[in-house]
C-alpha positions, -999 to +999 in steps of 0.1 A: -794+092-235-759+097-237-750+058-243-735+046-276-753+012-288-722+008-310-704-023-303-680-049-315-691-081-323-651-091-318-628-072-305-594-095-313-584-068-338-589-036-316-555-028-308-545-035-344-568-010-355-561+016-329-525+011-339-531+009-377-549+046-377-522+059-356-500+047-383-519+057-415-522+088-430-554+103-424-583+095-451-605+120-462-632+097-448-629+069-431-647+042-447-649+003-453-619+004-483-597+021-460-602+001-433-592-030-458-564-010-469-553-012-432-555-051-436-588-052-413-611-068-439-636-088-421-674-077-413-669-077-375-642-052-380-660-028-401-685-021-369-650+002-355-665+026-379-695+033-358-678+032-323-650+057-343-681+083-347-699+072-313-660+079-298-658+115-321-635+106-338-655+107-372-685+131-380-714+121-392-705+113-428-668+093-418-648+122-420-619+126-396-621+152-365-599+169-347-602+140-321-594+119-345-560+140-357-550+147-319-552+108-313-527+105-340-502+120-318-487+086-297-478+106-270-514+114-265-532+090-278-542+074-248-555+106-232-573+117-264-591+080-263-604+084-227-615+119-237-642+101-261-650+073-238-658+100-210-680+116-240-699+085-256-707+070-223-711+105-205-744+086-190-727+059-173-695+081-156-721+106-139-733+070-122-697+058-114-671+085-121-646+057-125-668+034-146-637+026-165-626+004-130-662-016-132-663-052-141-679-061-166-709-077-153-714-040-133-709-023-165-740-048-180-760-042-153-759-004-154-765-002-193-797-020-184-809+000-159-799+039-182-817+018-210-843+015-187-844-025-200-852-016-239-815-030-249-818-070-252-791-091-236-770-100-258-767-064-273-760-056-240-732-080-233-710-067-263-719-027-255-700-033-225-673-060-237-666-031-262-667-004-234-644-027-217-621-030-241-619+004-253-610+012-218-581-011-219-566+015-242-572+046-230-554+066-201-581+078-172-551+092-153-560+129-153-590+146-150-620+153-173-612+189-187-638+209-174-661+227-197-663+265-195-694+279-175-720+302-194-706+339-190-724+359-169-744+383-192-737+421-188-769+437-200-800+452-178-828+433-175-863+435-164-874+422-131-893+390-133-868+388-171-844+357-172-810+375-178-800+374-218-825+347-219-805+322-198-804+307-165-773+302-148-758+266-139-744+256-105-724+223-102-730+210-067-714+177-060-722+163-099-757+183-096-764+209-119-792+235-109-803+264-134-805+297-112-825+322-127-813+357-120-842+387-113-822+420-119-835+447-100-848+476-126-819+506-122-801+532-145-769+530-124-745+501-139-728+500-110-753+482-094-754+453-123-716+457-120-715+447-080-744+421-085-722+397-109-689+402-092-709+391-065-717+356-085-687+351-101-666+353-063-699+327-044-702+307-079-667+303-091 
């Protein structure tokens, strides 16, 4: 389940800690002293480190990513913030592509239902007053980047074979379908050559 269950428990010092860290140098890991050295001291503001990581913009051990070092840039901070929203919630915007426009309550309702009811609510409640803040500092004006499909593979295979050992996916209206290909058994690359230009032009 794509669905972060880090939250703020108070989120009055957000936008001082976005604007803190845009600031700051960059630590070697982000951790509770440097969030004090940033003046953010209290125990409900030491939960931003686990939204940082649910957002990418810390690994696994607090280090800084590259997320985190593009969202140092003001003039893309914004963008670079709605890029790891769109991520951490990747569940909720294939329901509502602009789930950062949902009211609150909506936003509850549909963490329930992609929790399939296992979240309590109260937990509930602050996932998405912290989705809804985060939101309020982001920029969802252009696009998702798209990610790169799978390259077509280029070597013979045996009919009944997947080709290399993949199947092929086809976006259709937010529905992804896996196409396994068959390749007829032949000697002539020509004919492997004409079959996948034939993809790429009805796939592409």
């Amino acid at each position: 389940m794509a669905l972060p269950t880090s939250y703020l428990t108070s989120s009055k010092n957000l936008e001082g800690i976005f604007n803190a860290i845009r600031s700051a140098q960059a630590p070697d890991k982000f951790t509770n002293a440097f969030l004090s050295s940033l003046e953010f001291k209290s125990s409900s503001d030491r939960l931003i480190i686990g939204v940082l990581k649910s957002l990418g913009f810390l690994d696994d051990k607090g280090s800084p990513t590259d997320r985190y070092f593009r969202y140092l840039d003001q003039t893309q901070s914004a963008r670079v913030l709605s890029e790891g929203i769109r991520e951490a919630y990747a569940d909720l915007f294939q329901v509502n592509v602009n789930a950062h426009k949902l009211p609150k309550q909506d936003v509850v309702n549909k963490f329930k239902t992609l929790s399939q009811g296992k979240i309590g609510d109260s937990v509930l409640d602050k996932m998405a007053r912290t989705f809804a803040q985060l939101v309020k500092h982001a920029d969802f004006s252009s696009p998702p980047a798209e990610k790169k499909p799978e390259e077509l593979p280029k070597e013979k295979g045996k009919v009944g074979e997947k080709a290399d050992g993949k199947r092929l996916p086809l976006n259709l209206g937010g529905l992804v379908y896996n196409i396994q290909i068959v390749l007829p058994e032949s000697r002539d690359p020509a004919v492997y050559d004409a079959l996948f230009n034939a993809l790429r032009r009805h796939l592409s």
